[in-house]
C-alpha positions in Angstrom: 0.0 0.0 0.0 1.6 3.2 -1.1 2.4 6.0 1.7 2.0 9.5 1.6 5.1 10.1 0.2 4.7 8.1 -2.5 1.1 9.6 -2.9 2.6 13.1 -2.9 5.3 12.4 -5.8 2.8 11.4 -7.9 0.7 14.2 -7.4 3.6 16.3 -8.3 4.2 14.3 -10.8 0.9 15.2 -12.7 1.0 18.9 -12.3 4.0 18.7 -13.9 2.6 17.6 -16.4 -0.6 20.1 -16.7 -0.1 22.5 -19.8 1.4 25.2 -18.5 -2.3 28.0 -19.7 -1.5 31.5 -19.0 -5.4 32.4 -18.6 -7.2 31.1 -15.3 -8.9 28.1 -15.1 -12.1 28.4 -17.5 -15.5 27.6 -16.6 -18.3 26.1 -18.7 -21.0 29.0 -19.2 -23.8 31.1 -21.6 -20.0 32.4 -23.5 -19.5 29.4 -24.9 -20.0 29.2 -28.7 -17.1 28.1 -31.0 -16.7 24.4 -30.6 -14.8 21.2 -31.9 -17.1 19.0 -33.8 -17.5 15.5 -32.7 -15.1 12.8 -34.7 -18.2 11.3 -35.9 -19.5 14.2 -37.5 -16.0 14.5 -39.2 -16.1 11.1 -40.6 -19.7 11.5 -42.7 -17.7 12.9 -45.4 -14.0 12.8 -46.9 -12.5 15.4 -46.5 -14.2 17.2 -43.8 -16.4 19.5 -44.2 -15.2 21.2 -41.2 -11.9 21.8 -41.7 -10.7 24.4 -43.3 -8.7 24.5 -46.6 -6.8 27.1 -46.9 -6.3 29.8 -43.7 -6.9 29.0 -39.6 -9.0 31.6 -37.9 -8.4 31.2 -34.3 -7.0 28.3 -31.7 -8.6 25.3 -33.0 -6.3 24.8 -36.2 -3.5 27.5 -35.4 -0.2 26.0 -36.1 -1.5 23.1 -38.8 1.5 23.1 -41.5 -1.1 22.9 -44.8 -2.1 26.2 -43.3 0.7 28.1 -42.9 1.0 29.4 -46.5 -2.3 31.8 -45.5 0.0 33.7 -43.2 1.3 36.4 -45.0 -1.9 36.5 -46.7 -3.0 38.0 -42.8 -0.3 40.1 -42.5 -0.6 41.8 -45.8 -4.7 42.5 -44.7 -3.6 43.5 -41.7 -1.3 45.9 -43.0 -3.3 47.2 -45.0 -6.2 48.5 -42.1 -3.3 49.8 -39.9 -2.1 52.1 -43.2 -5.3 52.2 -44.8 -4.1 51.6 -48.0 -0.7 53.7 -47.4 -2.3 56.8 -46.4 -1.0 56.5 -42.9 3.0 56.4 -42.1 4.5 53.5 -40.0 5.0 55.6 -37.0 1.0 56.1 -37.1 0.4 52.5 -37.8 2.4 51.0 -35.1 0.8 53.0 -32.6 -2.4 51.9 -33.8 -1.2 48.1 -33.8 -0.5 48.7 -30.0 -3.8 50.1 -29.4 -5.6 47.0 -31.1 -3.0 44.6 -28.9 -4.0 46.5 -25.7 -7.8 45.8 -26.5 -7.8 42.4 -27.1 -5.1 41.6 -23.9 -8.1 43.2 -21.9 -10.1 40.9 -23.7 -7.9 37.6 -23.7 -9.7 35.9 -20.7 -13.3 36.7 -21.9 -12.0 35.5 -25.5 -10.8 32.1 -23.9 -13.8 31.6 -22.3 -16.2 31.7 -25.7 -13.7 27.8 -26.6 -15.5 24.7 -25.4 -11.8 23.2 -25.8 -8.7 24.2 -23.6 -6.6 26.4 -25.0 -2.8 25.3 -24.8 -1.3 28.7 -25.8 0.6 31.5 -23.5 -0.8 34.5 -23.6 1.7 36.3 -25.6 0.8 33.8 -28.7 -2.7 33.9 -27.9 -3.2 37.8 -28.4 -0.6 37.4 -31.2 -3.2 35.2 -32.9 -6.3 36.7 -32.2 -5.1 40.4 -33.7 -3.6 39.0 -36.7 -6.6 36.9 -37.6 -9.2 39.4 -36.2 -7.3 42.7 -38.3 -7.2 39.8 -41.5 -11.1 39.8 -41.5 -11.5 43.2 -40.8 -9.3 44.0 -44.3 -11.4 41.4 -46.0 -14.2 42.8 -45.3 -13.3 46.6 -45.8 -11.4 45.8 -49.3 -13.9 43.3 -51.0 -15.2 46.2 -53.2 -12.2 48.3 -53.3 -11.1 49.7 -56.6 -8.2 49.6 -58.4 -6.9 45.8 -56.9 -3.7 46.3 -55.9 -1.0 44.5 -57.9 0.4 42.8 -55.2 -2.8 41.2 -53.5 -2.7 38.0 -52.8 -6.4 36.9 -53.4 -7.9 38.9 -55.3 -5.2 37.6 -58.6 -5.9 33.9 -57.1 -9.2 32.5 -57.6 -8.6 29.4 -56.1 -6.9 30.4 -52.9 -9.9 33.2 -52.4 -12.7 30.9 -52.7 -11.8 28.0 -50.3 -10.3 30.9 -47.6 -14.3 32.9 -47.8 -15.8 29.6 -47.2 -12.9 28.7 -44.6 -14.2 31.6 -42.4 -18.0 29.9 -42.5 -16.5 26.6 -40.4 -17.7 26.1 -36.5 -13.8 25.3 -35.8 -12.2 28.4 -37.5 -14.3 31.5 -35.4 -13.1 34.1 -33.5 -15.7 35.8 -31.3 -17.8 38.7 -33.4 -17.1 41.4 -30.2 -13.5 40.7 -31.1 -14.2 41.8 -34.5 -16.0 44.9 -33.4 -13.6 45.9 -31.1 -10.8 46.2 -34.0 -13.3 47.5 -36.5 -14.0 50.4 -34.0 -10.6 51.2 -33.3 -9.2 50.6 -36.6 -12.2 52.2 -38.9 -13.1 56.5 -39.2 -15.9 57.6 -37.1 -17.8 58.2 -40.8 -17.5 54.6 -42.2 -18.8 53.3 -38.2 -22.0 55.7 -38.3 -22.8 54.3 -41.6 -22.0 50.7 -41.1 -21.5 48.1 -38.7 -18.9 44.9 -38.9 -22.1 42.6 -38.8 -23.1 44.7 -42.1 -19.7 45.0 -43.4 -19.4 41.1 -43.0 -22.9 40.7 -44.9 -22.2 42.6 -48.2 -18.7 40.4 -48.3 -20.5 37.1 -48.1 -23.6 38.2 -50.2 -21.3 37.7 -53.2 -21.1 34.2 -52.8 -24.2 32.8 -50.8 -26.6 31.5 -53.1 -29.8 31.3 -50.9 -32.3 33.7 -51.3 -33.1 36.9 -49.0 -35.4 39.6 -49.0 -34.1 43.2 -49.7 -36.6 44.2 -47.0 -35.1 41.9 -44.5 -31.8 43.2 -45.3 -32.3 46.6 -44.7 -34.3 46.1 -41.3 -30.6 44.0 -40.5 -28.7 46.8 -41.4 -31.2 49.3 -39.2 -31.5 46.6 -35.8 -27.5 46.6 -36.1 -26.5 50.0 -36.2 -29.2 51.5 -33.6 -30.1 49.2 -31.7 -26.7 46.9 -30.5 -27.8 43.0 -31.7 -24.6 41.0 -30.8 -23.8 37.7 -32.8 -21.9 35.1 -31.3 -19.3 35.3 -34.6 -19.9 35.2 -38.4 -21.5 31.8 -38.7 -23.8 32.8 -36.1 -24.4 36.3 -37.9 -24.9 34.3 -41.0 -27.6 31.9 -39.7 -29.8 34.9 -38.3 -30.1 36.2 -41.6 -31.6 33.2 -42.8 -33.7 32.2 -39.5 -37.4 33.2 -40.4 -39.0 37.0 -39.3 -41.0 35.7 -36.3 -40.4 39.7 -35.1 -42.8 41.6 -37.5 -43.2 44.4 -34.8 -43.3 48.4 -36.0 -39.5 49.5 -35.4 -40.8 52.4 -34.2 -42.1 50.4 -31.2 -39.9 52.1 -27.8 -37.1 49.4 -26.9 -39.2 49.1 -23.3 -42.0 48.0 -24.9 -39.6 45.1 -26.9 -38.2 44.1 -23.5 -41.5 43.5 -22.0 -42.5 41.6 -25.1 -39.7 39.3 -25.0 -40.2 38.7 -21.4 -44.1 38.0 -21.8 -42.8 35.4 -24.3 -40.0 33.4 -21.9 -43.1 33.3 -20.1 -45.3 31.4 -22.3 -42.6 29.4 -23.3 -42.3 28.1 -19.1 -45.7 27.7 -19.0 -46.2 25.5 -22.0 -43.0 23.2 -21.1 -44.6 23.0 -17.6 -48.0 22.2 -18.2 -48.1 20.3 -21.7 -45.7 17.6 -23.5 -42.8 18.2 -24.5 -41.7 17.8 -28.6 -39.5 14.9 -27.6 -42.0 12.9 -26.6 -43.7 13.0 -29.9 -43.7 9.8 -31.7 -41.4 9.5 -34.6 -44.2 8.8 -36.6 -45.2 12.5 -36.9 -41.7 12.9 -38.4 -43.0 11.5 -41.1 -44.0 13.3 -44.7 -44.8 11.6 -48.2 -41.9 12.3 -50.8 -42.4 15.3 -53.7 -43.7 13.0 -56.1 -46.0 10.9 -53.7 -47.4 14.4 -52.4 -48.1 15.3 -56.1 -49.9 12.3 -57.1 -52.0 12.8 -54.2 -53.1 16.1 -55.7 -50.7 18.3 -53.7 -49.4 21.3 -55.7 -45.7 21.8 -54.6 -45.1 25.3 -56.1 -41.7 28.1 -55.9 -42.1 30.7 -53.7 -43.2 33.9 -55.7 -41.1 36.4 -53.5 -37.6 36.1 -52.2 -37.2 34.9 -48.7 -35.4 33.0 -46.3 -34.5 29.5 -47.8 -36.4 27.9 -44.4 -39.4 30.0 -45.3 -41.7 26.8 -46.0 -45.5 26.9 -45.8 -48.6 24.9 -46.8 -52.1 25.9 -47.1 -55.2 24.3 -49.0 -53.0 21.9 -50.6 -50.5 24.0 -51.6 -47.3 23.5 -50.4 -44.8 26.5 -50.8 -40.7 26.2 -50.8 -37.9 28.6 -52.0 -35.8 28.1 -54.6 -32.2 26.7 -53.6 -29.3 26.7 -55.5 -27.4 23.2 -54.9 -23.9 23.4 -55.7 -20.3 21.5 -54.0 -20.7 24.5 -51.4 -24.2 23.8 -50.0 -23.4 20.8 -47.8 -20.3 22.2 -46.4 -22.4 25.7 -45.3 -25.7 23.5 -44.3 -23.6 20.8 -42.1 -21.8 23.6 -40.3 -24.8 25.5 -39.5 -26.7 22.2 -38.4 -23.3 21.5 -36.0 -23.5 24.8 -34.7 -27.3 24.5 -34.4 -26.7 21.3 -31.9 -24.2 23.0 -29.7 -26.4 26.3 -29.3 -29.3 26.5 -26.4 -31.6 28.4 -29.0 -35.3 27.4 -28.7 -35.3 26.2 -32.8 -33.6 24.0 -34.5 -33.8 25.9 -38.0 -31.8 24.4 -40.6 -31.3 20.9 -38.6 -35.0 20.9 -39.4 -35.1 22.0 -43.0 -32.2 19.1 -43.5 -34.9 16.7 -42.3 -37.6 18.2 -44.2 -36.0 17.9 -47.4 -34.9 14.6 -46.6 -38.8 13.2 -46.4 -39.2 15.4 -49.4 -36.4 13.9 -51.4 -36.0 10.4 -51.2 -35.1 9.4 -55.2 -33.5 11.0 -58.1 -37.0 11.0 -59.5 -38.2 13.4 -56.8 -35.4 15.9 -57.2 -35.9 15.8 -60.9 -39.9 16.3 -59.8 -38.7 19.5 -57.8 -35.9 20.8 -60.4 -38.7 21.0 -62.9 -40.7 23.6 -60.8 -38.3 26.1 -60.7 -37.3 25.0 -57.0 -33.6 23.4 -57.3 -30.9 24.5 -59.4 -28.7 22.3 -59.9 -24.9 23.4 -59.9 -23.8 20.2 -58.1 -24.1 16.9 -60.2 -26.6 14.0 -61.2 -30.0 13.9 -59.6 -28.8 10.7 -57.5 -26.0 12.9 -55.8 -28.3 15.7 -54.4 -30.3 13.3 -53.1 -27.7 11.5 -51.6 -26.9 15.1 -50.1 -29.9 15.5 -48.4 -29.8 12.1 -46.9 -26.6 12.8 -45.2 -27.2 15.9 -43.7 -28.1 15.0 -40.4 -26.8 11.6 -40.2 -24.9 11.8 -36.7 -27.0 14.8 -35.2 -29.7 14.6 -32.6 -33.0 16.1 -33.8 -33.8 18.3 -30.4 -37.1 19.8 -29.6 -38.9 21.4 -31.1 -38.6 20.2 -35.0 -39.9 24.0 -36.8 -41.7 21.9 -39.0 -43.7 19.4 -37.5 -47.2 21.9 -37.6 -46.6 21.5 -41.3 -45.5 18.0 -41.5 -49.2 17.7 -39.6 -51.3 19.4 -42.0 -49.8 18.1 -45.0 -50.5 14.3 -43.8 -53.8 15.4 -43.0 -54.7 16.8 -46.4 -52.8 13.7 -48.2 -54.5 11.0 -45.8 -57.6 12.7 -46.6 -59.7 10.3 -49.0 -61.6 13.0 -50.3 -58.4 15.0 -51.7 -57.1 11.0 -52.8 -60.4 10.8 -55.1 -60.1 14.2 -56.4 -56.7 13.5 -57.3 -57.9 10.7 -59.2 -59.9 11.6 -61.1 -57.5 15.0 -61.9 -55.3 12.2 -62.8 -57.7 10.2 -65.0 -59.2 13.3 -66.9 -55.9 15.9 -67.1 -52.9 14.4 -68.1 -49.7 15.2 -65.7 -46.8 13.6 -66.6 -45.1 13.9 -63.1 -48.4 11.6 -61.7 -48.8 9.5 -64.7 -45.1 8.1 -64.8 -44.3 7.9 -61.2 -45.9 6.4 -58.1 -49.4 5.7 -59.5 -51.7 3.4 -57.9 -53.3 0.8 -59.4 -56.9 -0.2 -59.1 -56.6 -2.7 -56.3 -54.5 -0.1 -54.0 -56.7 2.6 -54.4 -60.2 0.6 -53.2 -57.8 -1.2 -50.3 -56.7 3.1 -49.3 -60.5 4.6 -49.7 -62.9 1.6 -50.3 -66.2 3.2 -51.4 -68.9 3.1 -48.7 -72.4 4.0 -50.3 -74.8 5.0 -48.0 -72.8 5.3 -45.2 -72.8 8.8 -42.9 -69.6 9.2 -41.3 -69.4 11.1 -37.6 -68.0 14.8 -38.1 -64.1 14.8 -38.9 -62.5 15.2 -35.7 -59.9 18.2 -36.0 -56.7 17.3 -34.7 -55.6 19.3 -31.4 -53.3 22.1 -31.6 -49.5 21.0 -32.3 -47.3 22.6 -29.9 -45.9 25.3 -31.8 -49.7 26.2 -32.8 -50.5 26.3 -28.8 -47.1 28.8 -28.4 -48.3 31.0 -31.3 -51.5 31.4 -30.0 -50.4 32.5 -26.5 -48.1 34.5 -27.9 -50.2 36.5 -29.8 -52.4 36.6 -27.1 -49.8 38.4 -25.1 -48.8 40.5 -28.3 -52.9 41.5 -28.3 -53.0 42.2 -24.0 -49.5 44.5 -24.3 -50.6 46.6 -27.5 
């Protein structure tokens, strides 16, 4: 049996061994958001979707050697905001530099503290890292639109290099917090370009070049408005990125006093506790309800699955009187990388909805075969930059593969309606006989039913009355929109 001594040199021992972190010890907390993704999320797809290509943007791939060629690539951005383009002499720009390095060492512990993982770097090399990388994306953002190119920039001459290293800075693994950003924008930018934009704004109008999804104008310019005046913070840019696309739930006058808001959003944590407390929750909701007939089983059945007529948010999805209403999506090789980093960010956060985690199920029940995204293609609602019909499919099928569908699912009101309408035998018949009279190629060459199967789905009862049709009870999302409009109604 070992003795005290023996127990103490191995206790000394092991703290030799701890890493040697200049920060204190961190704490898990409501600053956490910039994670490591989970090996088995990594292994869905070769190469990994979550690493990135070309450049590392903060701890979690500093120092990888197929990175390192990005360096200089910083330091000539970062250059370029402390000189602004050359206007400003060296003396200037050094002093500016150890302005920037004093604002993010006041900041190095609350920077630390946004990492789920350790971070094994002193904190000389830590600030090092955060001001190069944070002044790089600054320049980025300021120079996208700048005219003449200079001669010696190393992206914009490199098409290769300067598309992997925009969609690098998308990745879960390669953030830096946002307020780190805004802290360098503020001291780096004139007092004119702040009052006019924000980095949140400056960071939209970089990426709007390249994001294919569509947004409404509207929506954009009531961004740009809640940014400047009234202080939204994001969490960093892939957070920043997946509020633009999160539906407008908020359609309040922005004239409304910011007390009023408060008390809104209160009133509204409210319902939510009550409902959680006193009904079900969405996880224990049977799988079954998970459930919707594919694209071309919904149109045989007389569904009309039509493009949305104005732009919108790509998760703005609605059905009504058997009409069933998507965007139009662009597919190309950079939609899965985008949608699987959003969806791993999405199971990390403590957000109430799971947005895009539940569009990737969605389209998965809606595209099951080549056939259906051939069915979809043809109405204007996938473009196809990516490959053969059998690959987006495959796509869709892998996009939540490894990731837990938490509560609650954004479409499961919808995914009820629509297998009410398509279970309905009424709207079966009709669709028959649409089918037997009009001729529509999508119904007549795919998923038809035959005689036999269509007496054993709605046998014909003459005579018979049937009871009144029982209306389903309220889904849970339809019991939280009512209260909440309730409390909209009692505050107004």
């Amino acid at each position: 049996m070992a003795g005290k001594e023996d127990v103490s040199i191995v206790v000394d021992d092991l703290i030799a061994k701890l890493p040697k972190v200049a920060a204190p010890t961190r704490s898990w907390g409501s600053q956490v958001c910039i994670y490591k993704v989970h090996e088995k999320l990594h292994a869905v797809s070769s190469p990994s979707v979550y690493v990135p290509a070309v450049v590392s943007i903060g701890p979690i791939h500093y120092g990888d050697e197929k990175l390192k060629g990005t360096e200089d690539v910083k330091l000539y951005y970062m250059s370029d905001v402390l000189t602004q383009r050359g206007k400003k002499d060296i003396n200037t720009a050094t002093a500016l530099l150890q302005k920037c390095v004093e604002s993010i060492e006041k900041l190095e512990k609350e920077i630390r503290e946004c990492y789920a993982e350790p971070i094994l770097l002193e904190s000389k090399e830590f600030v090092e890292m955060v001001v190069v990388d944070g002044l790089f994306i600054v320049g980025l953002f300021q120079n996208y639109r700048v005219e003449p190119v200079m001669d010696d920039d190393p992206i914009a001459h490199n098409p290769w290099k300067s598309q992997n290293l925009i969609w690098d800075l998308l990745l879960l693994e390669n953030q830096i917090p946002m307020f780190v950003l805004q802290s360098l924008y503020k001291l780096t930018a004139s007092e004119e370009e702040q009052s006019l934009k924000t980095i949140g704004y400056l960071s939209y109008g970089f990426f709007k070049n390249y994001i294919s999804f569509p947004r409404d104008k509207i929506v954009l310019h009531k961004m740009k408005e809640t940014d400047l005046h009234e202080g939204v913070h994001y969490k960093h840019l892939l957070h920043h990125l997946a509020n633009t696309f999160h539906p407008l739930i908020d359609n309040e006058d922005s004239e409304v006093c910011p007390s009023l808001r408060r008390l809104r959003h209160a009133l509204r944590v409210t319902t939510k506790f009550i409902i959680e407390l006193f009904l079900p929750k969405p996880t224990t909701v049977h799988t079954s309800r998970l459930y919707m007939p594919s694209a071309t089983q919904l149109n045989t059945a007389g569904i009309k699955i039509v493009k949305s007529s104005t732009e919108g948010s790509f998760l703005d999805i609605s059905f009504k009187d058997g009409v069933m209403t998507i965007p139009p999506v662009v597919i190309s090789g950079r939609t899965e990388p985008l949608l699987r980093n959003l969806i791993a960010a999405e199971q990390f956060s403590d957000q109430y909805t799971i947005y895009v985690t539940s569009y990737a199920l969605f389209m998965d029940r809606l595209i099951v075969t080549a056939k259906d995204v051939e069915f979809l293609s043809s109405r204007g609602i996938i473009t196809n930059e990516f490959g053969r019909f059998e690959e987006i499919a495959d796509l869709f099928s892998r996009l939540h593969r490894e990731v837990v569908l938490g509560a609650p699912f954004y479409y499961l009101g919808t995914f009820d309606r629509v297998n009410e309408y398509y279970n309905d035998c009424w709207n079966f018949w009709k669709a028959t006989i649409k089918r037997k009279y009009f001729i529509d190629p999508w119904v007549t060459t795919d998923l038809s039913f035959s005689k036999q199967e269509s007496y054993n789905r709605c046998p014909p009862l003459p005579g018979t009355v049937y009871p009144p049709r029982r209306k389903f009870p309220p889904t849970y999302r339809e019991t939280y929109d009512h209260l909440e409009e309730f409390f909209d109604d009692f505050i107004s």
